[in-house]
N, C-alpha and C positions, 0 to 999 in steps of 0.2 A: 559219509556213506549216502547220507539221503540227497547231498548236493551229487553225486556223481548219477544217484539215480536218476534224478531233476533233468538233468543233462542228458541220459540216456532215454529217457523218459520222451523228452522233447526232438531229439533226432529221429526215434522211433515213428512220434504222431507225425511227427514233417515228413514221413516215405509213406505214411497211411494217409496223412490228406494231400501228398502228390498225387496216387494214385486212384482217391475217390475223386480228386476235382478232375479227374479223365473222365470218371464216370459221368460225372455234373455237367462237362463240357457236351456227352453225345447226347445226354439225354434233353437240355433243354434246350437242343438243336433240333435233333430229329424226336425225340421220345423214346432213345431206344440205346440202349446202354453194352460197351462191347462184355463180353464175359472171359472175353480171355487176358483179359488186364492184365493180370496177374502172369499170364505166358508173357505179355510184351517186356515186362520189368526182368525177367529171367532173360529173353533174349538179350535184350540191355545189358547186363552183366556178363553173360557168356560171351557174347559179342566185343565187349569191351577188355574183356581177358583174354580172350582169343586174339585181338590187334593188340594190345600191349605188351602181355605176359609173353605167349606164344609165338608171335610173331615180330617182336619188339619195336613194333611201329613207336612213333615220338607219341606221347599224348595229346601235342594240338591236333597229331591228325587219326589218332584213335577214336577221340569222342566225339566229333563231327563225323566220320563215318558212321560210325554207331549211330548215334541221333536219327540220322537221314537214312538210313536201312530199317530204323525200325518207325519213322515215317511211311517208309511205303509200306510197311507188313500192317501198319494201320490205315493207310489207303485202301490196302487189299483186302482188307475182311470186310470193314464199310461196302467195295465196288463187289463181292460176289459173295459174301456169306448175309449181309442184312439189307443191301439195295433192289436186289432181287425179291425178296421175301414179303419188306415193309411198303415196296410198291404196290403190292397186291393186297395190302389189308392183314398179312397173316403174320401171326406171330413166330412162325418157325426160325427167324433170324435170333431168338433167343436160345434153342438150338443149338444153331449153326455154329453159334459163337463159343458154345464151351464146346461142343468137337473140334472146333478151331482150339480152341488151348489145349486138349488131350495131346490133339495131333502134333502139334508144336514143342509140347512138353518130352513126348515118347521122340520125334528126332531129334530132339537134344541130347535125348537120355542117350541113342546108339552114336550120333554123332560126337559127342564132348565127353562122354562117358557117365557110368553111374557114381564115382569117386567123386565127395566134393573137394575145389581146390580152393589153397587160398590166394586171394589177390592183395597181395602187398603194394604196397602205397604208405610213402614218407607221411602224407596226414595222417595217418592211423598211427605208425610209428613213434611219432612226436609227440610229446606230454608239455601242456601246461598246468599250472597249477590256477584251480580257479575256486574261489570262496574254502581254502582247507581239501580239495577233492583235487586230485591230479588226472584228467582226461585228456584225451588224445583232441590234437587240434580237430579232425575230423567230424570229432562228435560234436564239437562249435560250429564248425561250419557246415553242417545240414540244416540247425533250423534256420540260420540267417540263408544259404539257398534256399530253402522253402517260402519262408516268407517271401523273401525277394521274387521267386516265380508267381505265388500269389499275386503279390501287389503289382507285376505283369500285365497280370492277367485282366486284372482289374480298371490299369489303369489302357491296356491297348483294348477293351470292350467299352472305356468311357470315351478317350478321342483320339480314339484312330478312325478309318473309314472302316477298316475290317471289322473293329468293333463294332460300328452304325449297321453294317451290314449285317453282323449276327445279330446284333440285336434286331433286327428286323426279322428275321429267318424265326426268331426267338418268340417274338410276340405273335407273329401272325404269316405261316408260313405261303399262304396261298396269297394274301396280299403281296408279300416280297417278290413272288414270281410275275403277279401283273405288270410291279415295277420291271422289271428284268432282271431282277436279282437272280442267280442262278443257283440254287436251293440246293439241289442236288452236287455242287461243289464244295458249298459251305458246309454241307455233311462232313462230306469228303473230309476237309481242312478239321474239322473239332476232331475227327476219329484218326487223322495224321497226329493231332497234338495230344488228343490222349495217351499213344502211342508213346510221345516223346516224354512226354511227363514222366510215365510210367518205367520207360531207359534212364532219366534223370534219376529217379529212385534209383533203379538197379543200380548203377555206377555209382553213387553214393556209400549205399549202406553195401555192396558187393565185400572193399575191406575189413569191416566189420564184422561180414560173416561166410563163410565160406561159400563160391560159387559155384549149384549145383542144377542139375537140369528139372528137380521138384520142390527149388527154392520160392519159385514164384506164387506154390497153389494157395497155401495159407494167408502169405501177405495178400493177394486178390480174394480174399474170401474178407480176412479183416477189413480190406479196405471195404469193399460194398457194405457191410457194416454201420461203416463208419458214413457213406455217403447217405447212407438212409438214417442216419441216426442224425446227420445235422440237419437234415432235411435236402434232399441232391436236386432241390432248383434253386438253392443258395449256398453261391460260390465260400461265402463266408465264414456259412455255417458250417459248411461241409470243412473247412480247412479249423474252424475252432473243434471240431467236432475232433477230427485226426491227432488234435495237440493233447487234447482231455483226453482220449482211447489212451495214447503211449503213454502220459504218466499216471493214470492207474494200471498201467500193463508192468511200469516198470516199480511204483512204490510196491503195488502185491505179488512183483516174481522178489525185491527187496525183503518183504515183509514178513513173507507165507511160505516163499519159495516158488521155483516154476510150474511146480506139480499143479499150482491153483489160478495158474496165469490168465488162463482158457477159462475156466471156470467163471472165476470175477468179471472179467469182462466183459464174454458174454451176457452173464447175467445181466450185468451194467444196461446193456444196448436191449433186452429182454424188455426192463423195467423202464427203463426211459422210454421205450415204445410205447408201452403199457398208459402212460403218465402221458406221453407226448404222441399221439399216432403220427403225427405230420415232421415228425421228428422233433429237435431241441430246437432249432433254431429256422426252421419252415412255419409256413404258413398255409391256410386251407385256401383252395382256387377257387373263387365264383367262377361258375359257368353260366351264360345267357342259355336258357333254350325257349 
């Protein structure tokens, strides 16, 4: 029992800090975090049941479309719900950004319906047997996808050029523009990959759990949670931060049951603020003035 929670535990926190390293990606780009996150992860999964299930597209070319439509729905909130806004000093792209998920979430809800369905998939299907606990291969393979996108991430911002260049965007955004770095595209690009992160989650955990057009509200509420709890200008912490959330989310729906899931966790993220303002695994910023 407590091995299968371990395992559910761990695929859980890998969709919570896919989803907050989206956050982590916009905010220590531009400083400014999309709020519909959590609609992008729903589009992901309706979108990728909608070309599979529905329409019975092969899956090499379900999930690349998917991927790259929900790229441009995170182009698109970046170019006219927060580049408008944050140009001018004003905070209303935070806003913008959850009427962006409202709006997203209600035409899904008329478009796909309000019935959730489920999305079958052979890894869900398939059981192995691991430490006495028999889980489905899927539930193995989200946190190795997770990490593995982390360590991505990590390692195309240490040496790649894109990396050199966010990092530059990252440390000092009005220097990167002297250079010619083009600022306002490296936006752009963090809040396409949030995007994408966030469709990763959805196609992921979608078999696991039924694919509905207000699947997305809670897991993007946990997730921001979770990106402020590791501290969301650490890529690291943010993704250790997501791993800890899901297995106390799954020992105490294990333990207590799920009536106290919400409960504990929150609390969790309550008190560790509490103990940590900078989150778990943040740091406090010197400012020069």
């Amino acid at each position: 029992m407590i091995t299968a929670a371990i395992v559910t535990g761990l695929g859980l926190g890998s969709m919570y800090a896919l989803l907050a390293l989206g956050f982590h990606m916009t905010y220590v780009v531009s400083r400014t975090v999309n709020f519909a996150q959590g609609s992008a992860m729903m589009v992901g999964a309706v979108l990728g049941y909608s070309f599979s299930i529905t329409w019975a597209w092969p899956v090499w070319l379900a999930i690349p479309v998917t991927l790259a439509l929900c790229a441009l729905y995170g182009l698109a909130v970046e170019r006219f719900l927060v580049r408008p806004f944050h140009s001018r000093g004003s905070e209303a792209w935070l806003m913008a950004t959850v009427a962006a998920g409202i709006f997203v979430d209600n035409l899904a809800l008329f478009t796909f319906g309000k019935e959730p369905r489920q999305f079958t998939s052979e890894l869900a299907s398939s059981h192995v047997a691991l430490l006495g606990a028999n889980v489905s291969w899927l539930q193995v393979l989200i946190p190795l996808v997770g990490a593995g996108i982390a360590l991505a991430l990590l390692l195309v911002r240490r040496y790649t050029r894109l990396g050199k260049v966010l990092e530059a965007c990252v440390q000092n955004a009005a220097a990167a523009r002297l250079m010619g770095i083009r600022v306002n595209r490296v936006v752009g690009i963090s809040f396409a990959v949030s995007a994408v992160f966030a469709a990763v989650a959805g196609l992921l955990i979608a078999p696991l759990f039924n694919v509905s057009a207000e699947m997305g509200t809670l897991f993007g509420l946990k997730a921001f949670a979770v990106a402020i709890l590791g501290g969301i200008a650490s890529a690291s912490g943010v993704f250790a931060a997501g791993l800890l959330f899901g297995l106390v989310e799954a020992v105490v729906t294990l333990y207590f049951g799920s009536a106290f899931t919400q409960l504990f966790t929150f609390a969790l993220v309550i008190l560790a603020l509490a103990v940590r303002p900078n989150g778990l695994f943040g740091s406090k910023t010197l400012v020069k003035v």
